[in-house]
N, C-alpha and C positions, 0 to 999 in steps of 0.2 A: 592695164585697162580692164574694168570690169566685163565678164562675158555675157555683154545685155545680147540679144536675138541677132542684131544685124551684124553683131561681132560675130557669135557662131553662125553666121549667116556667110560672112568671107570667109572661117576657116574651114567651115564643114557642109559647101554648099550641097554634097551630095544626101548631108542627114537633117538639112534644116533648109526648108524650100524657103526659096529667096520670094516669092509671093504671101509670103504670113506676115501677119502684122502682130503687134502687141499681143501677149496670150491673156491682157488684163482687161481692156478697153477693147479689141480687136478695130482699132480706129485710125491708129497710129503704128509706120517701123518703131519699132524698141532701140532706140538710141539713147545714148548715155542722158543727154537732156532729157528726151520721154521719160525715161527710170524716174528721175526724182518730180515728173509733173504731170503723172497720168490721169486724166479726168476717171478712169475706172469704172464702174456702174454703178453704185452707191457714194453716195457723199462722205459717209461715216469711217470710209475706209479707204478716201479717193488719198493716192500718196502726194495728189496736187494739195490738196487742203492740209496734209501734212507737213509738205513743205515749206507752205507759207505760215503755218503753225510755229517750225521751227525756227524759220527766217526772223519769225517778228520777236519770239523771244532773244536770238542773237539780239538783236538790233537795240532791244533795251537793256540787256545787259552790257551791249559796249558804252552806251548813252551813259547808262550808272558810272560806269566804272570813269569817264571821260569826265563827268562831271565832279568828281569827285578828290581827284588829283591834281596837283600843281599844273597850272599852265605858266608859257614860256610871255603870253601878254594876257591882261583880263578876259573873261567870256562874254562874249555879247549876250544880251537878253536874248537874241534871234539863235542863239546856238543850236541849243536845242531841236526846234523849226527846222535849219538848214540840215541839221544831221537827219532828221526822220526823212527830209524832202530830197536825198541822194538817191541817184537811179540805183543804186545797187540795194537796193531797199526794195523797188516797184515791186508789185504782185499784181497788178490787173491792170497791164497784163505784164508776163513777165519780161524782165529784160533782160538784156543780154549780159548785163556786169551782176545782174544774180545771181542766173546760171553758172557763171563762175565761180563763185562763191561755195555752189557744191563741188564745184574742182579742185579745191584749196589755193584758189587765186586769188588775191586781195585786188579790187579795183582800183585804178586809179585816181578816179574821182575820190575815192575816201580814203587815200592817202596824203593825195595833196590840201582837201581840205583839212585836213585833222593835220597836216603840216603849216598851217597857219598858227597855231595858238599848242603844239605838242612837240618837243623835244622827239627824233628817229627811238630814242630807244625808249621812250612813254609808248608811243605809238604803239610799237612792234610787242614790250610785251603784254602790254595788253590784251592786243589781238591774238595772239598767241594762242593762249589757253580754250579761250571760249571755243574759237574756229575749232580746237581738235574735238573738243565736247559736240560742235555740232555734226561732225561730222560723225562721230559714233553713234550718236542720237538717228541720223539718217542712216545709215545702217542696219541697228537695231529694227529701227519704225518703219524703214521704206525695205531696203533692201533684201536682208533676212524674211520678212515676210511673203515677199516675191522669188526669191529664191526655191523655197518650200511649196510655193503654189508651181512654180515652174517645172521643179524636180516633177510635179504630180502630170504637168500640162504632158511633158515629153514622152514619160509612161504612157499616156494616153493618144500620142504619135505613134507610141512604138520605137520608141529612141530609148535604148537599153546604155548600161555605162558599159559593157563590152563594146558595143559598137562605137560610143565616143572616145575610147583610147584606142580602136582601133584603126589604122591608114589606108584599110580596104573600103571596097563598095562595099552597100551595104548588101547586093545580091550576092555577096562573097559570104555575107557571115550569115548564121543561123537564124532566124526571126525567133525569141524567145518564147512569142505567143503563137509560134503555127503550129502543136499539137493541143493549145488548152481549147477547152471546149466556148463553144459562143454564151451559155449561163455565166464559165466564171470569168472569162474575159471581159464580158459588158456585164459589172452587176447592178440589182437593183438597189433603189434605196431602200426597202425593205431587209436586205441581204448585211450590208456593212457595217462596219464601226464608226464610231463618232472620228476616230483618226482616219476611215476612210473617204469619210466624205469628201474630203480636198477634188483626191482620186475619183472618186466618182461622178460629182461634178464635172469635174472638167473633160473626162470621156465623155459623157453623156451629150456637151454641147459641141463636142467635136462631130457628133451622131447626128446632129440636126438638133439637137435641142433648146430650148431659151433661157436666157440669161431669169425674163420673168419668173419662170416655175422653181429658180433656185434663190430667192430671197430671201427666203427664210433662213435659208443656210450660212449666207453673207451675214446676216442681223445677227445670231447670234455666235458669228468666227470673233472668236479673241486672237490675243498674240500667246497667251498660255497655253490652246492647246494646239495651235502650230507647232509652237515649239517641242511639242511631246513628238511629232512626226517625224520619224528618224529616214537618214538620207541611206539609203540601199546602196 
């Protein structure tokens, strides 16, 4: 299982208070569903809109590829229709045979339809390929993104990787920042690098500060120079 918040929330309730929500949206626990449908603070970066981004591409690429291959009786004109019009497709709002769908569970509904007019092994490899694509796609686009923002959030708790592989409290081990001084510990924007500012950010609204005053910073985060931020 991936370690969204409420995961390291049951295993390490002494270094991740069971009162925090999402470090994205701060709206929602960080549950395996929230990961892939967080409304976030911007549209442009929300991994809800991502998701259904990546959803509907699946969804037409099974359609292609279903369309295109022998069936086992003719295709109704209505085919089409009934394959867009399957819950496991809904996005507003989502459903529950979606959200499975980032689990690697194929629903039922869209087996047994597609078992009307497709031979089990048409079906199967079809599905197949696309579902692993989309799942690295959500990875790459959702996950990896959030990871890197994360790695930054916990920095900014004070959540050192000593203490996460550590089995003690945390009053047992060393607080890594109780000799730095209070300049290099909170810096400013003025102070950082363009790879600090993840970092900086996210301290900063840990402090009291708002999401508004850091817009600017969200509008121009790509996934290129996340990626340049290396994990300590």
């Amino acid at each position: 299982m991936l370690p969204t918040l409420t995961t390291l929330q049951r295993r390490k309730p002494h270094l991740y208070n069971l009162s925090w929500l999402c470090p994205q949206c701060n709206s929602f626990p960080e549950t395996l569903d929230h990961l892939w449908t967080c409304p976030y603070i911007l549209p442009e970066f929300s991994p809800l809109n991502t998701f259904k981004t990546l959803l509907l591409a699946l969804r037409s690429n099974y359609l292609d590829k279903f369309l295109s291959v022998s069936s086992l009786i003719p295709l109704p004109d209505s085919f089409a229709d009934e394959f867009v019009a399957l819950d496991c497709w809904n996005c507003d709002p989502l459903s529950f045979s979606c959200l499975r769908l980032a689990r690697g569970l194929i629903p039922i509904s869209l087996t047994e339809f597609l078992g009307t007019y497709f031979s089990s092994f048409t079906i199967w490899s079809i599905l197949d390929t696309p579902l692993h694509d989309f799942h690295f796609d959500l990875y790459v686009q959702i996950w990896l993104c959030r990871s890197i923002f994360f790695h930054h959030w916990e920095l900014a708790q004070g959540i050192t990787k000593i203490m996460k592989l550590s089995a003690l409290e945390p009053s047992s081990i060393l607080h890594p920042s109780s000799n730095i001084p209070p300049d290099i510990s909170t810096p400013s924007l003025a102070t950082v690098s363009l790879d600090s500012w993840v970092s900086w950010v996210s301290s900063s609204i840990i402090r009291g500060g708002s999401w508004i005053s850091h817009l600017d910073f969200w509008r121009r985060l790509t996934v290129q120079p996340l990626l340049r931020i290396s994990f300590w």
